[in-house]
VMD Tcl script that draws the C-alpha trace (Angstrom):
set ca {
  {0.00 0.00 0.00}
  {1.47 3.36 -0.96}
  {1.80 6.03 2.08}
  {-0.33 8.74 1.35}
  {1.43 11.07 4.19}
  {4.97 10.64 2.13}
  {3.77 11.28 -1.16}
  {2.13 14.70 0.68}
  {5.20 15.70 2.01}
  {7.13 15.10 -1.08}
  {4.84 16.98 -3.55}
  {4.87 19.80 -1.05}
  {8.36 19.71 -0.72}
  {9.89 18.87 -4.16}
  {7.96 21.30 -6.86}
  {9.60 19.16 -9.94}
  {6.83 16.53 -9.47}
  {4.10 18.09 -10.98}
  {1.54 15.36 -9.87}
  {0.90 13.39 -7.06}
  {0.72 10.08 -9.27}
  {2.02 8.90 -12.92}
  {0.00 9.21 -16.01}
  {-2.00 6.08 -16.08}
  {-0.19 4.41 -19.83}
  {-0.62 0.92 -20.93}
  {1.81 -0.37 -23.75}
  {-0.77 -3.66 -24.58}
  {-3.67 -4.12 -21.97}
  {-4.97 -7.29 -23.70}
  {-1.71 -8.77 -22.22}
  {-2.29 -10.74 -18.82}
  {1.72 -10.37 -18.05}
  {2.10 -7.52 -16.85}
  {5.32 -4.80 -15.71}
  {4.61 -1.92 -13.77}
  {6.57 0.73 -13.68}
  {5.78 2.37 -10.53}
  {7.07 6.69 -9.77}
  {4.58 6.88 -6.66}
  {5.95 5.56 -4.16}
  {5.98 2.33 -2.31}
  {6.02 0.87 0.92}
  {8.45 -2.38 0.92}
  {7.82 -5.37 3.30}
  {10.09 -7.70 1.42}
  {11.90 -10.33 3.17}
  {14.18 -10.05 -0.11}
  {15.44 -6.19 0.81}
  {16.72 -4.06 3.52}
  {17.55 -7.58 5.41}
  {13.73 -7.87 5.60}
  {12.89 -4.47 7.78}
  {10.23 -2.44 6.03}
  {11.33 0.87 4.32}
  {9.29 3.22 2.37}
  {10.19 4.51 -0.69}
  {9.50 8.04 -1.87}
  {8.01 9.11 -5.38}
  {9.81 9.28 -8.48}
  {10.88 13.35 -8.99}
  {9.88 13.37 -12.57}
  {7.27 15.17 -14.73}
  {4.43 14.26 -16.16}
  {6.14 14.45 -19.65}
  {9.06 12.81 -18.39}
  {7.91 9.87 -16.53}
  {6.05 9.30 -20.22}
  {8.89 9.58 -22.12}
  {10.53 6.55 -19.73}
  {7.29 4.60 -20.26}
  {7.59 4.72 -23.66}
  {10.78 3.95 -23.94}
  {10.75 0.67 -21.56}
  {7.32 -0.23 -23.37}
  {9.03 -0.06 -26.89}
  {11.78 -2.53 -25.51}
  {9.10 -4.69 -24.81}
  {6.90 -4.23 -27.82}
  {7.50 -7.76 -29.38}
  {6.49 -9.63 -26.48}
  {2.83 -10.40 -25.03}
  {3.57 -8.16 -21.95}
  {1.87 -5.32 -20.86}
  {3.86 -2.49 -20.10}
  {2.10 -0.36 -17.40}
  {1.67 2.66 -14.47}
  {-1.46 1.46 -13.54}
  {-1.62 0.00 -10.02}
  {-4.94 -1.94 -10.68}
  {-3.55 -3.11 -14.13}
  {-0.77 -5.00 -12.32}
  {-2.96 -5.94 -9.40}
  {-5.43 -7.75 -11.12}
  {-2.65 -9.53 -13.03}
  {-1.26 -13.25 -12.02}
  {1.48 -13.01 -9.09}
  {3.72 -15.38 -11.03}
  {3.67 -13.16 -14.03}
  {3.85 -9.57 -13.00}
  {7.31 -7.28 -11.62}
  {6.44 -4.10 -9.91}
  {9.79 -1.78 -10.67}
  {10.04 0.81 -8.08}
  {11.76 4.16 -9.56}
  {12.32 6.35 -6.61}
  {14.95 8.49 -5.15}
  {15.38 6.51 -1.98}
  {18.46 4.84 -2.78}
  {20.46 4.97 0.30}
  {19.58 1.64 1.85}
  {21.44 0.48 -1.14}
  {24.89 2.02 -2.24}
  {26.65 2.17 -5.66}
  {24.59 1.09 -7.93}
  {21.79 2.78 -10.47}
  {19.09 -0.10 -9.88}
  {19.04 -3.84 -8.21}
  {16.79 -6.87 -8.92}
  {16.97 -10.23 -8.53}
  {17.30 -12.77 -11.66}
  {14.45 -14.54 -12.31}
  {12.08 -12.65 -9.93}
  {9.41 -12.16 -12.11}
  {8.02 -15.43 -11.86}
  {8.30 -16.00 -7.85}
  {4.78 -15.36 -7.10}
  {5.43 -13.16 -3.81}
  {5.58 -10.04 -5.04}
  {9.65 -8.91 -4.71}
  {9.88 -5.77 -5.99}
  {12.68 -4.22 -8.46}
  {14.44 -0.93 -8.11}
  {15.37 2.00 -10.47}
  {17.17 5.03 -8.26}
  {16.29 8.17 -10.46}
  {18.58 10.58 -7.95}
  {21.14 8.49 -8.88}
  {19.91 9.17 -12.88}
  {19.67 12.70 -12.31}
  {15.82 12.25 -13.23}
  {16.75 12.03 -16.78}
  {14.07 9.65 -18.45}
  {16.58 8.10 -21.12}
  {18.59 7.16 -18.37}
  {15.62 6.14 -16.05}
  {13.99 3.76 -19.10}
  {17.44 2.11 -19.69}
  {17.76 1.03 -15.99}
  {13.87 0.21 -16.06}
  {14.85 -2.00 -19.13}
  {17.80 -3.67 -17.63}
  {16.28 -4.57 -14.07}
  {13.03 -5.73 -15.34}
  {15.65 -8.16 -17.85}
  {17.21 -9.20 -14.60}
  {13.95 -10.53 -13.36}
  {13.07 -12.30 -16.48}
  {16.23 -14.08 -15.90}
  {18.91 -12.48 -17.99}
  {22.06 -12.04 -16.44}
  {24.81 -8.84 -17.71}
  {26.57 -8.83 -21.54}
  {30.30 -8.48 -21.73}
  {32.61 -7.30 -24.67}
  {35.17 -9.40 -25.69}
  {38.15 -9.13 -27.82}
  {38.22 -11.62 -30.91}
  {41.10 -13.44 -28.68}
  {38.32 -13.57 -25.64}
  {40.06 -10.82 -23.23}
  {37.22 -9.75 -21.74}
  {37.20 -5.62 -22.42}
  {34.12 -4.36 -20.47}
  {31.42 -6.82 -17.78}
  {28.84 -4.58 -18.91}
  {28.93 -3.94 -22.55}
  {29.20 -0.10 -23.14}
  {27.97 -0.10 -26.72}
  {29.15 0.34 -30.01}
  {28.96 3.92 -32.19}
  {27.52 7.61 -32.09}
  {24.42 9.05 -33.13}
  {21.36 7.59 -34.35}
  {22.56 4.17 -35.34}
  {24.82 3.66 -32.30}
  {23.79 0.58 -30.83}
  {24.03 -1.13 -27.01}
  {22.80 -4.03 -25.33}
  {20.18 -3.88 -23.06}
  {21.66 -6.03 -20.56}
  {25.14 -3.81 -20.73}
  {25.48 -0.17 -19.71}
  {24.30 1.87 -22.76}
  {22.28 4.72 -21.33}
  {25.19 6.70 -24.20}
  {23.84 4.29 -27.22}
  {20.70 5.40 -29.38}
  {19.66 1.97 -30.31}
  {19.24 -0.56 -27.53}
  {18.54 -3.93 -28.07}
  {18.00 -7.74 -26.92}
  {21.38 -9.30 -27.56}
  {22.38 -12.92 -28.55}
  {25.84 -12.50 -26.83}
  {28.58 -13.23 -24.36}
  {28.58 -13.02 -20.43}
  {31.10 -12.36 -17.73}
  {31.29 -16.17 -17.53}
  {32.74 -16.41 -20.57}
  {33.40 -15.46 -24.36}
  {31.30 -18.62 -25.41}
  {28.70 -18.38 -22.46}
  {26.59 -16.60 -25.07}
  {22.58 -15.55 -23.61}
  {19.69 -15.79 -25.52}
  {18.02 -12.75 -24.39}
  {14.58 -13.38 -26.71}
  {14.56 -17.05 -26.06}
  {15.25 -16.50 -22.53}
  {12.27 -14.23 -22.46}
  {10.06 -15.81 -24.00}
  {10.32 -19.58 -22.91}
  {10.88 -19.29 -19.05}
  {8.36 -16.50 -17.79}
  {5.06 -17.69 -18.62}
  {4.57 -15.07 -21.80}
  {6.07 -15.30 -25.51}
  {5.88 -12.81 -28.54}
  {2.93 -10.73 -29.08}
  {1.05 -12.56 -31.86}
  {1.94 -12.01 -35.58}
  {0.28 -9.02 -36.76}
  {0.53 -9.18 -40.93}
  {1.20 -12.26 -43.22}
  {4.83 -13.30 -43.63}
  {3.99 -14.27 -47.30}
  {3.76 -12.35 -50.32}
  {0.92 -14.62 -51.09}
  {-1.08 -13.48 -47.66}
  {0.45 -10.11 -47.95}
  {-2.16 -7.44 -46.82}
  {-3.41 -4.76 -48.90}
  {-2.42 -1.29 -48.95}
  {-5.40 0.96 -49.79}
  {-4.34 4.10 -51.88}
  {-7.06 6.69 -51.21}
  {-6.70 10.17 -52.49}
  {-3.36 9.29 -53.34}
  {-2.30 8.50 -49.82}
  {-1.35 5.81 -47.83}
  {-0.73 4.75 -44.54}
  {-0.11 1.37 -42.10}
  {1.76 1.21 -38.71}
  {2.50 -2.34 -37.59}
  {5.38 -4.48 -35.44}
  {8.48 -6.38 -36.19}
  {8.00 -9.18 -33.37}
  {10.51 -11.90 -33.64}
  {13.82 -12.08 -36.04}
  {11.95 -14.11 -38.68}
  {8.69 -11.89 -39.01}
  {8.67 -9.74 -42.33}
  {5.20 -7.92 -42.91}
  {4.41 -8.37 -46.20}
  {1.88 -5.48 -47.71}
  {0.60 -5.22 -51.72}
  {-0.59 -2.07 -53.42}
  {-2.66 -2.01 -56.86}
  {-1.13 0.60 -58.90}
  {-3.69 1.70 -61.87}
  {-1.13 3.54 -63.66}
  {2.27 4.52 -64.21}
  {3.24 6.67 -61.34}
  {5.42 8.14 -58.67}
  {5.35 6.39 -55.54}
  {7.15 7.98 -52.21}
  {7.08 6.11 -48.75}
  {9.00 6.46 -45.68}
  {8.80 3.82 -42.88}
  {9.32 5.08 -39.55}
  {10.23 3.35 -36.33}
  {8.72 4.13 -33.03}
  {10.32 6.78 -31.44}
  {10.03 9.13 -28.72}
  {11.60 12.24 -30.33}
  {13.37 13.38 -33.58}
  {16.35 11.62 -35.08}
  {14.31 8.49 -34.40}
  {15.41 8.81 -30.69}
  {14.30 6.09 -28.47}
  {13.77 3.30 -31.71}
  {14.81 -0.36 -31.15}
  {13.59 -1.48 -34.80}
  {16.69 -0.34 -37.23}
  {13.82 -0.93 -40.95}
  {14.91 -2.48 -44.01}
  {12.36 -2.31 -46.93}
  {12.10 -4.98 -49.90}
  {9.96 -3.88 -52.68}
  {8.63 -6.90 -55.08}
  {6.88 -7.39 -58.22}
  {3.95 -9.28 -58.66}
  {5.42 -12.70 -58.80}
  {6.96 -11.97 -55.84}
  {10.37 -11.58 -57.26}
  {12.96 -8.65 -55.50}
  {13.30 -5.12 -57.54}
  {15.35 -3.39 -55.14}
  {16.16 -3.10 -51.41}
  {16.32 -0.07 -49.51}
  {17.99 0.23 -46.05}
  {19.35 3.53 -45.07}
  {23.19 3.13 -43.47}
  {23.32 5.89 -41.63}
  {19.36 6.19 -40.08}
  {17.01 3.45 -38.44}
  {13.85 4.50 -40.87}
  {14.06 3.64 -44.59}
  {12.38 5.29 -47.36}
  {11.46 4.38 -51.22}
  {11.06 7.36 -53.87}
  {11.05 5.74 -57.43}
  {8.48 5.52 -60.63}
  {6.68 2.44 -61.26}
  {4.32 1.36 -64.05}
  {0.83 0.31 -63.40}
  {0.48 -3.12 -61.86}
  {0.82 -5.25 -58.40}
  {3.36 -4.45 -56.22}
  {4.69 -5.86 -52.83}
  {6.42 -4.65 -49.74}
  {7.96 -6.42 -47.14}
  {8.82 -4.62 -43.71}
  {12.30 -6.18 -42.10}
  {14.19 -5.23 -39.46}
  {17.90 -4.93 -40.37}
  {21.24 -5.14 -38.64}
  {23.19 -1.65 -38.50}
  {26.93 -1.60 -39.28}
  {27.19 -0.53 -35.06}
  {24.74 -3.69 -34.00}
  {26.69 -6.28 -36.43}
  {23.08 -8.27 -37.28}
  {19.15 -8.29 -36.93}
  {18.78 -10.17 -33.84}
  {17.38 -7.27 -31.72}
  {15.69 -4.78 -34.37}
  {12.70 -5.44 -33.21}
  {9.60 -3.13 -33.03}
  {6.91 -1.40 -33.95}
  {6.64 1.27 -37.28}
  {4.63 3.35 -39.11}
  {4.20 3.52 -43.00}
  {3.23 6.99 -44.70}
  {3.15 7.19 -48.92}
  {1.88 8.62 -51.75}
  {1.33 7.95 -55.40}
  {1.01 10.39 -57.63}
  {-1.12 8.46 -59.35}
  {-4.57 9.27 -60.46}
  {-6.67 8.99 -57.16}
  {-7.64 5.42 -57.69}
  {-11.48 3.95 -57.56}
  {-13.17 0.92 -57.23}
  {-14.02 -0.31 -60.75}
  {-17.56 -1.29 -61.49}
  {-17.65 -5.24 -61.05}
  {-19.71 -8.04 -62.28}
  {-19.87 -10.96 -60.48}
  {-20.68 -13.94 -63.79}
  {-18.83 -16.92 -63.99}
  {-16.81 -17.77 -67.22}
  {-17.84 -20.52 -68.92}
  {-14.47 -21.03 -70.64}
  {-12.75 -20.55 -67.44}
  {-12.73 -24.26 -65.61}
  {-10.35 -25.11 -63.63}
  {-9.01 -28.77 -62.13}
  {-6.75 -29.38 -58.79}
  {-4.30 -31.90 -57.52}
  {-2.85 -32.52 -54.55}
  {1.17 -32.16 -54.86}
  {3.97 -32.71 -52.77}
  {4.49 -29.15 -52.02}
  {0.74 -28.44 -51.76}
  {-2.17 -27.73 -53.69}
  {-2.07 -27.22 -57.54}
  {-4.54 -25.36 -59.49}
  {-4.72 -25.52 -63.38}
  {-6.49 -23.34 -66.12}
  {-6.27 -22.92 -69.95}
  {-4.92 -19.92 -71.09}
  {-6.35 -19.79 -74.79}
  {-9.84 -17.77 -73.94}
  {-8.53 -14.84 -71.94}
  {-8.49 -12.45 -74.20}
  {-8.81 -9.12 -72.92}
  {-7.87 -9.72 -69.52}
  {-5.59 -8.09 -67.63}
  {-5.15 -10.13 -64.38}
  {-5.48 -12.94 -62.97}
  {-6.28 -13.96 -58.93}
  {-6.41 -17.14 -57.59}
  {-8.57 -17.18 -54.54}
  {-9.39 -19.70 -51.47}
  {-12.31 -19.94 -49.89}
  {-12.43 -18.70 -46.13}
  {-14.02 -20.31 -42.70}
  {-16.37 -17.47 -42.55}
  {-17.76 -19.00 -46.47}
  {-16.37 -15.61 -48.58}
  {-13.26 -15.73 -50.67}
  {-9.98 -14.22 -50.13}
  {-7.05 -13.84 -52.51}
  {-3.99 -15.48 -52.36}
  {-1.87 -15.03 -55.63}
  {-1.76 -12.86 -59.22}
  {-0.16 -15.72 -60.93}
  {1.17 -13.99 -64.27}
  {-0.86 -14.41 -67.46}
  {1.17 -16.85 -69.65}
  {1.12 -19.51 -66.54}
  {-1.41 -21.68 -66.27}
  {-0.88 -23.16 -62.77}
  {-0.50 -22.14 -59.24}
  {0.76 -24.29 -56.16}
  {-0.91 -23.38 -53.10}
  {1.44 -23.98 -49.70}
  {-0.64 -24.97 -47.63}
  {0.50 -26.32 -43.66}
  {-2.84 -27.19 -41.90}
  {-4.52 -30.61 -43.52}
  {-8.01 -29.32 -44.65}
  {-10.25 -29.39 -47.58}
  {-9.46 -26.29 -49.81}
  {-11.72 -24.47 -52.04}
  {-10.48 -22.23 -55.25}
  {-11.74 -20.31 -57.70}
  {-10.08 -17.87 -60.09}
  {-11.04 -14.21 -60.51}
  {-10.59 -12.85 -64.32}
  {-9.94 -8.69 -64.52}
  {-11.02 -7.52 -67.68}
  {-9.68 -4.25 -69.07}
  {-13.24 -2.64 -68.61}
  {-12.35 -3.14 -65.38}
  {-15.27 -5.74 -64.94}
  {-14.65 -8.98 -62.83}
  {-15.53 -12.45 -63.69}
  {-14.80 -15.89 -61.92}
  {-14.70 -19.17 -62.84}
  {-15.54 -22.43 -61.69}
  {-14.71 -23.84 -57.77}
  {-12.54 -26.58 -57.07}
  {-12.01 -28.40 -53.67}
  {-8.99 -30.01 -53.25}
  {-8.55 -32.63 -50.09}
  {-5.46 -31.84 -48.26}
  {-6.22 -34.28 -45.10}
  {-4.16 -36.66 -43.48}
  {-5.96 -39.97 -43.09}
  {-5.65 -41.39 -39.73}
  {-2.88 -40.81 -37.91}
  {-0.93 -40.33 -40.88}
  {2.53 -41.52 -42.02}
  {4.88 -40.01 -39.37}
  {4.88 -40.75 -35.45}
  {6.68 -38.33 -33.95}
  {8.48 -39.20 -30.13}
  {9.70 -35.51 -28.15}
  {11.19 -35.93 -25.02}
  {12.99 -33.38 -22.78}
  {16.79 -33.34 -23.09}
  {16.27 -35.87 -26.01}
  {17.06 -36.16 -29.31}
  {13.41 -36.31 -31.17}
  {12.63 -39.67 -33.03}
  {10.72 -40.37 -35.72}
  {9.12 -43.05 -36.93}
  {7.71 -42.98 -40.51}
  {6.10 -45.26 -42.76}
  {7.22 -43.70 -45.61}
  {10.18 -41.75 -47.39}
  {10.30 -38.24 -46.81}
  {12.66 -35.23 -46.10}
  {13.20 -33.18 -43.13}
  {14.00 -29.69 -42.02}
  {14.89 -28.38 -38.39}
  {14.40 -24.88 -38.59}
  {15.60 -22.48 -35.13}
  {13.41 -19.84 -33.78}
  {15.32 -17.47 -35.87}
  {13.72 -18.98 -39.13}
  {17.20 -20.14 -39.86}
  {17.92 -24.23 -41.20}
  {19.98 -25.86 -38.99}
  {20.13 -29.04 -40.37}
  {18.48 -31.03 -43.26}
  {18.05 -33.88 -45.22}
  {16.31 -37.30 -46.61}
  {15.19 -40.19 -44.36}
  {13.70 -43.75 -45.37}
  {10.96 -45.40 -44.06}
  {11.47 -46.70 -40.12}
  {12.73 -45.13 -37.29}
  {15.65 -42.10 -37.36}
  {17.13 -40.11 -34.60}
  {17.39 -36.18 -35.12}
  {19.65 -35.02 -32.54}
  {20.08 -30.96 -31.90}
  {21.32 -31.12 -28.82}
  {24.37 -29.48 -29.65}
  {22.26 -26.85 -30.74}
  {21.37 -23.64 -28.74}
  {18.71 -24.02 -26.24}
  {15.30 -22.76 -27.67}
  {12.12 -23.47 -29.89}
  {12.45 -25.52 -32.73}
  {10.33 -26.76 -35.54}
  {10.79 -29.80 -37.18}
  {9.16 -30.32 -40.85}
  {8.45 -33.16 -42.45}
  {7.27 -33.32 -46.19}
  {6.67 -36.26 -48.47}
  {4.33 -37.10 -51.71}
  {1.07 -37.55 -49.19}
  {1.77 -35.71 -46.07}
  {2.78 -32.14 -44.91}
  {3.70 -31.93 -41.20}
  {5.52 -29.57 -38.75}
  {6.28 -30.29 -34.90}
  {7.40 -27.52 -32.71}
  {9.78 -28.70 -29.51}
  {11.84 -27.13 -27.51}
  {15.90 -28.54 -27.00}
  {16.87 -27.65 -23.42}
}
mol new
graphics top color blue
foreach p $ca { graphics top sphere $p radius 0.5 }
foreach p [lrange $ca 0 end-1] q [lrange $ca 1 end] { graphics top cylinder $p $q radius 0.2 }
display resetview
């Protein structure tokens, strides 16, 4: 319980504070894991503190505007993860007590000498309520500095422990990493001392233990606390890519780079030759993109899905595209990209905004008719890769496009590819086993719409299928399989880590020598698709 009396005396006292509480922010209140950042004041019964004797700590001296700046800085290091960020007492009250940290930030620091903040590794899942400490007198109030203690305590509790630098003949140079650079690309991790660094970031990296005791920081995060990543917000194919709608020449999308692997994948319908300008933007708290953990990259596609050019910015976190294109389907994948300071991706994580314009006339929505084409039928197989749909090309005269579309749960239809106009097939990867439904949707150069025929296309295993798969902790995963097939163990990253072709029986795939983390395992022959997820501890 907070003591009402102290905060009094403190507001009366200190004039800085110009409220008696914090702004009441939430970074993602959906979240049931919850850290609370708390500048009111607290009133500490641990047995884990002060040798167990009560203290009581005294408000946070910070503005309004600074004590938001802090938030939003701590809640943008946490922005991939399904966490809520908070100030609100009853936010982390009503939370579990074996997912939730409270962080005090206060300037009573002189129970405890020397240092800028304590906690204790792996708190956050304890279940009693053993607080964390920020010491903003020690700060000097200044948010940036505040937010990058915030960040690094609250990692403590998660159960990260410090990262080191190393020389490339392991002397160790620095127990808490100082960062790397100046300006807006300088780079630090969060679990070093990089309050100096512009772009601060989970790290995949060495400890004091060691210069190949390297920490996880994401997996660590996200497979020992109770809470992963915040789920996937926009397709990571070009074939589920989401549209961007051009109206009155302008558009506009804002979305979040969660994990390593995730690309957001968006396509935009050009109706004519045209200037297109765009400038992707990472969250920030101030200008020069202060305050940003996601460093963008931008790949722009044609409508195949094939690479026209890349655009990454060397010496800024945002990226921008300014060219001429003619008229036709376009895609654009949002990446986060490693900096010449932060060495790789790993950490450019988090959320952006997307602003354009084509100059363009302002587009419409053509009139539409909804007939089906007689000439149009198509057939589908089931194929090792998926599901493939055929057409004859001979009667489509006069149109302009092609889409191949699936139907939905929810009985509409949704597009999935613009196939070009001399194919006349389309594989469909599909994961789940289902029964899939397809049609094709003809664009005429009146702009009118026509579709043809539906085909469904069983995609279902029968039974238990042909692979048995055996996970066990601390074990290498077997699999028994009644057929030939080939494999794939892909890391959490996205990245192949090993492959190859099995007969049918029984074969051992060992990773233990891998890092610990989440895995999946595919599987793929002529009559069955599968993928198993298990973790190698």
């Amino acid at each position: 319980m907070k003591n009402l009396s102290l905060i009094l005396l403190f507001a009366a006292i200190f004039t800085a504070s110009t409220a008696t509480a914090a702004p009441t922010l939430n970074s993602y209140p959906t979240a049931t894991a919850t850290l609370y950042l708390d500048f009111d004041g607290h009133d500490v019964t641990s047995s884990m503190w002060n040798y167990g004797t009560p203290f009581s700590c005294l408000p946070a001296v910070m503005t309004d505007a600074q004590i938001t700046e802090a938030f939003n800085r701590v809640a943008e290091d946490f922005r991939p993860f399904n966490i809520n960020v908070t100030t609100d007492l009853a936010k982390f009250l009503a939370s579990p007590i074996s997912q939730r940290i409270r962080v005090v930030v206060t300037p009573t620091s002189a129970w405890y000498a020397g240092v800028a903040g304590i906690a204790y590794v792996t708190s956050f899942t304890w279940g009693d309520d053993t607080p964390a400490f920020v010491f903003s007198d020690r700060l000097g109030n200044n948010a940036k500095k505040v937010a990058e203690a915030v960040s690094h305590e609250s990692g403590h509790t998660l159960g990260l422990y410090h990262q080191s630098a190393y020389t490339s003949t392991c002397t160790l140079t620095s127990a808490y990493h100082t960062g790397i650079g100046t300006g807006e690309t300088s780079w630090g991790p969060i679990m070093g001392n990089v309050a100096s660094r512009n772009a601060t970031q989970w790290n995949f990296g060495p400890t004091p233990n060691g210069c190949s005791y390297l920490q996880d920081n994401l997996s660590v995060i996200t497979t020992t606390n109770g809470f992963g990543y915040r789920p996937d917000d926009y397709a990571d194919l070009y074939t589920n890519a989401s549209p961007m709608i051009i109206s009155n020449n302008i558009f506009s999308k804002s979305g979040v780079i969660s994990t390593t692997a995730d690309k957001d994948y968006f396509r935009f319908d050009l109706s004519q030759k045209g200037m297109v300008k765009m400038n992707v933007t990472p969250f920030g708290v101030a200008a020069g993109n202060s305050g940003a953990n996601l460093d963008v990259k931008i790949i722009l596609q044609d409508s195949r899905g094939t690479a026209i050019s890349t655009y990454d910015i060397a010496d800024s976190l945002n990226a921008r595209i300014d060219t001429t294109l003619s008229a036709g389907t376009y895609y654009v994948i949002i990446d986060g990209s490693g900096n010449i300071n932060a060495g790789n991706d790993y950490g450019s994580l988090g959320a952006y905004t997307i602003d354009g314009t084509y100059s363009g006339t302002s587009t419409t929505t053509p009139s539409t008719t909804t007939g089906s084409t007689s000439n149009a039928v198509i057939t589908g197989i089931k194929v090792k890769n998926g599901n493939k749909i055929n057409w004859n090309t001979t009667n489509l005269t006069g149109t302009t496009a092609i889409s191949v579309m699936v139907a939905t749960e929810e009985g509409s239809f949704k597009e999935i590819a613009r196939p070009a106009l001399n194919t006349n097939s389309y594989v469909h990867q599909v994961v789940a086993a289902a029964a899939y439904t397809y049609m094709l949707k003809f664009i005429e150069k009146d702009g009118s719409v026509q579709f043809s025929n539906s085909v469904t296309i069983e995609n279902k295993n029968d039974g238990a299928g042909i692979f048995k798969v055996i996970k066990q902790a601390q074990q290498p995963v077997i699999v028994n399989a009644a057929e030939a097939y080939e494999y794939q163990v892909v890391n959490n990253f996205g990245h192949v880590v090993m492959a190859g072709k099995a007969s049918a029986g029984t074969k051992t795939i060992d990773v233990r020598n891998q890092p610990a983390g989440i895995y999946n395992l595919r599987l793929v022959n002529e009559t069955e698709n599968r993928t198993e997820k298990f973790m190698n501890k």
